[in-house]
Structures are given as C-alpha cells and as structure tokens.
C-alpha positions as a Markdown table, in Angstrom:
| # | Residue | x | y | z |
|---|---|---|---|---|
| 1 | Unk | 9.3 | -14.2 | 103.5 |
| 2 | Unk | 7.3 | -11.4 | 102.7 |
| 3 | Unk | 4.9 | -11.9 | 99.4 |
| 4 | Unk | 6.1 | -10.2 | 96.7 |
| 5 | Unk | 4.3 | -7.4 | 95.2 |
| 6 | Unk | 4.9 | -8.7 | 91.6 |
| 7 | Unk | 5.9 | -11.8 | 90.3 |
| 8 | Unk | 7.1 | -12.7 | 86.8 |
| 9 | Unk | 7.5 | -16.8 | 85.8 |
| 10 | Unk | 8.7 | -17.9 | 82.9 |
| 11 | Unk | 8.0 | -14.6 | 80.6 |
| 12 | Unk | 8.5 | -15.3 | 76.9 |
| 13 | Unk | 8.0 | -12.5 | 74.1 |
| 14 | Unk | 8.8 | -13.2 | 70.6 |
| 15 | Unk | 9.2 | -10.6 | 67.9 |
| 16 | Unk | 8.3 | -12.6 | 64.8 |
| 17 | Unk | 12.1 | -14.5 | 65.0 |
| 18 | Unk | 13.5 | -12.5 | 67.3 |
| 19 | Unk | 13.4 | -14.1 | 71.2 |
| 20 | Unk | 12.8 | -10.8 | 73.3 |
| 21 | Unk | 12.2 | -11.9 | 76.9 |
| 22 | Unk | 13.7 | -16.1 | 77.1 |
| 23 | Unk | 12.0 | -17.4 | 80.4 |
| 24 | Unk | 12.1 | -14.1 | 82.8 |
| 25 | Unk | 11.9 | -15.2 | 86.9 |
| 26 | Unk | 11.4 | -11.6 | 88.6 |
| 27 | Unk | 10.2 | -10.6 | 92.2 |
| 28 | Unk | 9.2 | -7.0 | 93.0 |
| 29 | Unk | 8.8 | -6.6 | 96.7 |
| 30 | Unk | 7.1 | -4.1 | 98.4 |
| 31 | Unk | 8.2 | -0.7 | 99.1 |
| 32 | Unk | 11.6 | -1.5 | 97.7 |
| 33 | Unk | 13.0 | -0.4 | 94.2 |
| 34 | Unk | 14.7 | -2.4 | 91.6 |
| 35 | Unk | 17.2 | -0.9 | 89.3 |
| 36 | Unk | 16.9 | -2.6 | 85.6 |
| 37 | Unk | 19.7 | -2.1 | 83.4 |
| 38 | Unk | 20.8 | -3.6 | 80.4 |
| 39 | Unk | 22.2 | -2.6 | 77.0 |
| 40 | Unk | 19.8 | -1.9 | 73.9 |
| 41 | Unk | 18.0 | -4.9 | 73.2 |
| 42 | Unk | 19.1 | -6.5 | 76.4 |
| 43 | Unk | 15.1 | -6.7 | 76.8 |
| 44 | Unk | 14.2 | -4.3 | 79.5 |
| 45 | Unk | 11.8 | -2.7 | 77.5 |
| 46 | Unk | 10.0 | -5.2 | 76.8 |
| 47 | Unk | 9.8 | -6.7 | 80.3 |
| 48 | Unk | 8.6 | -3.3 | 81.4 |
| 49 | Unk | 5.7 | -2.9 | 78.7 |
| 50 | Unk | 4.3 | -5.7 | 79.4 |
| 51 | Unk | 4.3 | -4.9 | 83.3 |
| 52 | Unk | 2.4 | -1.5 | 81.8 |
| 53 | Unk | 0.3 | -3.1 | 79.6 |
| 54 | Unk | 1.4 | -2.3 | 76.3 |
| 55 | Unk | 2.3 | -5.8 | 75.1 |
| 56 | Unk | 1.5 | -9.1 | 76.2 |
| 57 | Unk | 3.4 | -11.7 | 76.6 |
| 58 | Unk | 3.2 | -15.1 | 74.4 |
| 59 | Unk | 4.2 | -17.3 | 77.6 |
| 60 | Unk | 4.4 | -17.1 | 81.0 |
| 61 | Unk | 2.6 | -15.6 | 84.3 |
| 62 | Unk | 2.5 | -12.6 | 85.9 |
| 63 | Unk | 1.1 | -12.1 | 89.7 |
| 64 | Unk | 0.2 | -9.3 | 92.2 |
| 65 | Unk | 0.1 | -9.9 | 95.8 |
| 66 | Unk | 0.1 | -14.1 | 94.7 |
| 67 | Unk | -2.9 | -14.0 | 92.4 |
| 68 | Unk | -2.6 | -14.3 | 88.7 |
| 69 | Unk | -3.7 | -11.5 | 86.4 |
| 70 | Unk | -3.9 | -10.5 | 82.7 |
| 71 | Unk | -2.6 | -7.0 | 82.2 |
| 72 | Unk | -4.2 | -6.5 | 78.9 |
| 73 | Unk | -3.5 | -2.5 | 78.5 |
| 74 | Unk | -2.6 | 0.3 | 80.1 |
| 75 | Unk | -5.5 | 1.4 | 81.8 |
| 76 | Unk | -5.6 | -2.5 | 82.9 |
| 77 | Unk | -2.1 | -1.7 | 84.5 |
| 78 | Unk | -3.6 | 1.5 | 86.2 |
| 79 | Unk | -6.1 | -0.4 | 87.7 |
| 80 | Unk | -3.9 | -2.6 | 89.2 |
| 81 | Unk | -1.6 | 0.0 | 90.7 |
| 82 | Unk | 0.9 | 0.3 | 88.0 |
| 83 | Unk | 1.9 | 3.8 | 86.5 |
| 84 | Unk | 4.9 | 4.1 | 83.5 |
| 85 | Unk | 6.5 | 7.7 | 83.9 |
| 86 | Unk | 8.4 | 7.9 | 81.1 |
| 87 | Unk | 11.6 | 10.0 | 79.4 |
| 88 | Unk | 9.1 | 12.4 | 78.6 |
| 89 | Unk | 6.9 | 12.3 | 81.7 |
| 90 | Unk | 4.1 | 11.6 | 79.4 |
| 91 | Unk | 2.7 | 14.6 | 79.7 |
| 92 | Unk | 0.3 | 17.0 | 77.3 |
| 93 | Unk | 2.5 | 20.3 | 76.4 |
| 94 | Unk | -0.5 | 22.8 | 75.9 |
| 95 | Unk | -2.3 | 21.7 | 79.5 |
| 96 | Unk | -1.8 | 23.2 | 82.7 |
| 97 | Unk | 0.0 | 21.5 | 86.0 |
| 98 | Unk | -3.4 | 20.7 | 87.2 |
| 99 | Unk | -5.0 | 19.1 | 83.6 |
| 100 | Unk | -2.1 | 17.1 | 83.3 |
| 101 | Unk | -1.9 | 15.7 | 86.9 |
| 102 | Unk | -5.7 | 14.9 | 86.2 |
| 103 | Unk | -5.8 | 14.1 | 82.7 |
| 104 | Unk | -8.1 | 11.2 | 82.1 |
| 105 | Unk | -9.4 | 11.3 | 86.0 |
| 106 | Unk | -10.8 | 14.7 | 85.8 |
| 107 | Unk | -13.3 | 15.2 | 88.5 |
| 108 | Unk | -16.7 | 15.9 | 87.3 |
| 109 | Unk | -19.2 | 18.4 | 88.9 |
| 110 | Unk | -21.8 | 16.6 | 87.6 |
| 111 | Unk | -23.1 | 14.9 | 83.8 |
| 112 | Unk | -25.7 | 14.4 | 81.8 |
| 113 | Unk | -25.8 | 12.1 | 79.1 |
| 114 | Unk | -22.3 | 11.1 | 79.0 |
| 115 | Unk | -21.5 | 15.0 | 78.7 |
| 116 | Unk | -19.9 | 16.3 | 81.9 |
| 117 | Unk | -18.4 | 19.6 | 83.2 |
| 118 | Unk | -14.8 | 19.6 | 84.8 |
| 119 | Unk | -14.5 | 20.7 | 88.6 |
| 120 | Unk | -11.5 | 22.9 | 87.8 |
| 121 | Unk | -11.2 | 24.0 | 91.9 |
| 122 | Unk | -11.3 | 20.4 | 92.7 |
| 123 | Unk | -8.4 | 19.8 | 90.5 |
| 124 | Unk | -6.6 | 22.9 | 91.4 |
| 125 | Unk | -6.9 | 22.3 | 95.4 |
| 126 | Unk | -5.6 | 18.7 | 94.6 |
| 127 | Unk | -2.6 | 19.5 | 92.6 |
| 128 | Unk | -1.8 | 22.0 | 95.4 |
| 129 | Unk | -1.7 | 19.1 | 97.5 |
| 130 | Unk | -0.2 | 16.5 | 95.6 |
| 131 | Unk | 2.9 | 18.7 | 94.0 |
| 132 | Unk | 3.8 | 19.6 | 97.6 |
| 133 | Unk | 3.5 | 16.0 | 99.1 |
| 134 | Unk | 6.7 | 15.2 | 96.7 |
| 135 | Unk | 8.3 | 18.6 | 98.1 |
| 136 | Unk | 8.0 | 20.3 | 94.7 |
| 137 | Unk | 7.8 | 23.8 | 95.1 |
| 138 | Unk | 5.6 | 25.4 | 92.1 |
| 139 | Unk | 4.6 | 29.0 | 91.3 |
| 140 | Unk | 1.1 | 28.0 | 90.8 |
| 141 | Unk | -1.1 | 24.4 | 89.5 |
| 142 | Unk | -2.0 | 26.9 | 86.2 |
| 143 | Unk | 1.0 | 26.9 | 84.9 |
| 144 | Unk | 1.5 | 25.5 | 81.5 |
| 145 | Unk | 4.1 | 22.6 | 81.5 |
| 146 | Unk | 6.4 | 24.8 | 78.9 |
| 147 | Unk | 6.6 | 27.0 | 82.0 |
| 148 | Unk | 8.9 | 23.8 | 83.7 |
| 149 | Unk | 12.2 | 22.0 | 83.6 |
| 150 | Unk | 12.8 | 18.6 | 82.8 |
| 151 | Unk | 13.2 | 17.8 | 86.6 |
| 152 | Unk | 10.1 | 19.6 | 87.6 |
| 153 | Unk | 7.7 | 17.5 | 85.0 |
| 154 | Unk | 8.9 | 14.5 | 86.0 |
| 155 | Unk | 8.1 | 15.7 | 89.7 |
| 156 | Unk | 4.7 | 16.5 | 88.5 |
| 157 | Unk | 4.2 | 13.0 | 86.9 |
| 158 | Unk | 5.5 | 11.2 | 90.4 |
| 159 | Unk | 3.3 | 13.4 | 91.9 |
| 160 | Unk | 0.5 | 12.4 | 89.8 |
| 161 | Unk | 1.3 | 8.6 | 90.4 |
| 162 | Unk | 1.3 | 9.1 | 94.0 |
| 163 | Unk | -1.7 | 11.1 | 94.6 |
| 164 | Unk | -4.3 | 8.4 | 92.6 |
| 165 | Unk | -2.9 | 5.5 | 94.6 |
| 166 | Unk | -0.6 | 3.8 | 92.7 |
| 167 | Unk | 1.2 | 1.0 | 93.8 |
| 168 | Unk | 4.2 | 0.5 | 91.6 |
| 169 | Unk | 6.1 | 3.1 | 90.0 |
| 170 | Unk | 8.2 | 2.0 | 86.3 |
| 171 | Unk | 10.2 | 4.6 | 85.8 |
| 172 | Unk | 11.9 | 4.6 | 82.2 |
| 173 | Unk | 14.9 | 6.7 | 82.0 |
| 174 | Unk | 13.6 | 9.5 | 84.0 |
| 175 | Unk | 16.9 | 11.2 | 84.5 |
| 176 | Unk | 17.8 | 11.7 | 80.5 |
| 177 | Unk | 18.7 | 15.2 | 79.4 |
| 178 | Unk | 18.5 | 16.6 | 82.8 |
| 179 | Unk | 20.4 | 18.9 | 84.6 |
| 180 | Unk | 23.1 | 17.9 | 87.5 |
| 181 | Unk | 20.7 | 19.3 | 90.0 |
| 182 | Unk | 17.6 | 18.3 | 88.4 |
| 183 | Unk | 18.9 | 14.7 | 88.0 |
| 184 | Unk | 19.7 | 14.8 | 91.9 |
| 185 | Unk | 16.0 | 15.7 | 92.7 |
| 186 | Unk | 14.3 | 13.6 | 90.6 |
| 187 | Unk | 16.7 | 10.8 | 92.0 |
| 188 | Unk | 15.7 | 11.8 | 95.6 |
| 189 | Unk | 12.6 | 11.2 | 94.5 |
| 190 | Unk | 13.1 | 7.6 | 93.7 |
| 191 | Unk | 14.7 | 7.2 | 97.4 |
| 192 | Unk | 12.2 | 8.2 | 98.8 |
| 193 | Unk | 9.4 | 5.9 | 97.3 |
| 194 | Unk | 9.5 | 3.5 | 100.2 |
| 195 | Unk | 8.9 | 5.8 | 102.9 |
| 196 | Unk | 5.7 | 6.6 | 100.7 |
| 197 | Unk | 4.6 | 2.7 | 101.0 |
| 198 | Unk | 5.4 | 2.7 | 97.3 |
| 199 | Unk | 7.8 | 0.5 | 94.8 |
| 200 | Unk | 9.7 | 1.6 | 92.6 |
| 201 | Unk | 11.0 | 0.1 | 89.3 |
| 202 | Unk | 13.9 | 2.4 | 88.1 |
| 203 | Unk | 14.9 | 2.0 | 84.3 |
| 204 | Unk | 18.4 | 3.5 | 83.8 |
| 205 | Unk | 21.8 | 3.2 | 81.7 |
| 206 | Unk | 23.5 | 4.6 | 84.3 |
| 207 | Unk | 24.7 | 2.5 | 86.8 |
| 208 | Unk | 26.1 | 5.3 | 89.4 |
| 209 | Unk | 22.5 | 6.3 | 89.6 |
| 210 | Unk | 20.8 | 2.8 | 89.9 |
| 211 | Unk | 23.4 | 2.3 | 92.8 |
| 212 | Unk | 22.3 | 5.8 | 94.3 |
| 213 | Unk | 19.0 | 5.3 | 94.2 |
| 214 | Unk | 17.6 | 1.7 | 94.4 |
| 215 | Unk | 17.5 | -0.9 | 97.2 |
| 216 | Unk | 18.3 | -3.9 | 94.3 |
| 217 | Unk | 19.8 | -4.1 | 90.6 |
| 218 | Unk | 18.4 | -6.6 | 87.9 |
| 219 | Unk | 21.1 | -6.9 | 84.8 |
| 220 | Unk | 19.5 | -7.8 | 81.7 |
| 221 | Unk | 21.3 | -9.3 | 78.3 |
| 222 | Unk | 19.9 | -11.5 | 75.7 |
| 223 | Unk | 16.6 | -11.7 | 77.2 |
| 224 | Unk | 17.2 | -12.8 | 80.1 |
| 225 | Unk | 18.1 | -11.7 | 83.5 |
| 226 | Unk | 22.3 | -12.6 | 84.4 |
| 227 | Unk | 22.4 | -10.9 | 87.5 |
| 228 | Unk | 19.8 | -10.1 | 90.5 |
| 229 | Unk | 21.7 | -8.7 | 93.6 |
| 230 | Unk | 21.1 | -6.3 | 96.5 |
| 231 | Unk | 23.3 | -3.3 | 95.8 |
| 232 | Unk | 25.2 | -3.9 | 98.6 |
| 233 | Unk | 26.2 | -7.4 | 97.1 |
| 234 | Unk | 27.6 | -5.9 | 94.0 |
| 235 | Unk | 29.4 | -3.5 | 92.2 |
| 236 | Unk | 29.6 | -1.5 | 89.0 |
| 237 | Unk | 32.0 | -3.3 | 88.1 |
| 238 | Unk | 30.8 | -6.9 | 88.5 |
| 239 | Unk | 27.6 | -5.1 | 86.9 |
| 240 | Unk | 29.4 | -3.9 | 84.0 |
| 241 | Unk | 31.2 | -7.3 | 83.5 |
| 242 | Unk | 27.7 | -9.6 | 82.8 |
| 243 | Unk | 26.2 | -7.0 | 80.5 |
C-alpha cells in the first residue's frame, strides 16, 4: 500500500455546542484527487480549514507522509505543501498577474535592514513560465487581474500553487459563477494535477463535476464522512441518496 500523503484520525471540532467534525478517518494519497461534497453544514468546511490552517482541531491527528504535525496557520500549511485556492482565487484586485502569483514570496534584489527592493524581472520571467506550464495563454504577466475572467484567475492561482512547490492543492468551489467554458478549463485543470505529481482536494456541490474531475469522492453529512468510494464504485445517485 502506498503511504498516504495525508492522514486524518479521529478529527473532532466543536463550535461551542455545535459538533462540527464527529471522529473524521480520511486518507489523501498521492497524486490522486478527492472530491468532497456535502450539503451546508455537512462539515466540509471545516475539515478543509483545518487541512489549511485556519482552525485547529480540539481532538484528533493529522499526518503527512506518516509523521504527525500541527498545522497551526496558514503559512504553517504552506510550509508543508498545502495551498487553499478559493471561490475567489484569493487574489489582490489592484495587483498585476505577476504581484499576485508572487504576493508574499516576492523575490528580493537585495535588503538592508529589513527594507528590501522587489526584482520585478524576476517575477515577470517566472510568471511567464509558470502561467504557461498550466497552458494558460495570457496577453502579458502586467496585466491587472480586473483585466481576467473568472476561469483565467483561478488559472493564475493554480499556477501560482504549482510553481512554489506545493504539494496538495484544496480547492474550494473553484467552478462557482463561471462560464460553461471557463468551468471546463478550470476542471481540466484539476485532471491534470496528477500528471503534475500533485494532489488534489476538489471542494464542489456539484456532483457531475466531482465525477468529471476526481479519481475518488468523500460524502460528508452531520460531521462525519457516510461514503468514501472510487468514482468508478459509485454513482450520483447512490451519492445523492447518503447526503
């Protein structure tokens, strides 16, 4: 059996009274994605910000590669390999392709006392580089991210995951207000995570696209998980009956 990437035992999270996540089991394998679903308050949220590092959970363990860690924020998660593209890519409006691909990483030329100066070429050549490794075509890494559709941002924020080495990809409704085609790209996208030696974790209401897209679906209701199947073990239907 091959390790898994992540693994989740016996995750509790409590809301003052209110049992979020009731004893979560979960294993992420490499280079695979898992599609989560589950209705509003079904928990999937919560399972996936703790994953990123927004909340931490009151019981339970959560490995990488077999060893324990404590994902204590964000930036803890980034370390680790995880990124969160969210509905909204996350993204800064009044920044350029390149600032946001960068922001928070910008390369330095050099600093002095804490005060550095940005290596705009750096980040220009890079973006270049990164936006076409995920076959997005843009007219150039200045543009400001007004200047793109929804399915072209969330391009840019894959892109951005991909080029500093991340691991594991949570991706949190990423297809919402999109276009027909735009949906399909940023869909191909998430097919073609493996073949970049990269996991996926695909956060969606819609089942058609879960089943387009991912190698395994995860129902969750209650807080807690009532079905883990390979897609080619299940249906929509049988899907739609445990939710």
């Amino acid at each position: 059996m091959t390790l898994p990437l992540i693994s989740v035992r016996n995750l509790h999270k409590w809301y003052s009274a209110v049992h979020a996540l009731n004893g979560i089991d979960l294993d992420v394998q490499p280079a695979s994605v898992v599609g989560l679903v589950g209705d509003n308050g079904a928990g999937k949220s919560t399972l996936i910000k703790i994953l990123s590092g927004v909340h931490r959970p009151d019981r339970g363990t959560i490995s990488i590669d077999g060893t324990d860690v404590r994902i204590g924020s964000p930036k803890a998660a980034m370390r680790l390999g995880i990124e969160t593209i969210y509905q909204d890519a996350s993204m800064v409006p009044t920044m350029s392709i390149a600032r946001n691909l960068f922001v928070g990483r910008e390369p330095l030329l050099f600093h002095i006392g804490g005060i550095g100066f940005i290596d705009h070429d750096r980040m220009r050549r890079e973006s270049i580089k990164a936006i076409a490794d995920v076959d997005l075509h843009l007219r150039s890494p200045d543009a400001l991210l007004p200047e793109l559709s929804g399915g072209q941002r969330q391009g840019v924020a894959i892109a951005r995951a991909m080029h500093f080495k991340s691991r594991v990809l949570i991706l949190d409704e990423p297809t919402n207000h999109l276009s027909v085609k735009e949906t399909a790209k940023v869909l191909g996208f998430v097919r073609g995570l493996p073949a970049q030696g990269l996991t996926g974790i695909l956060i969606s209401h819609n089942l058609i696209h879960v089943f387009q897209s991912c190698d395994r679906i995860v129902a969750m209701a209650r807080g807690e998980i009532v079905l883990d199947k390979p897609v080619t073990e299940t249906s929509v239907d049988e899907v739609s009956d445990v939710l």
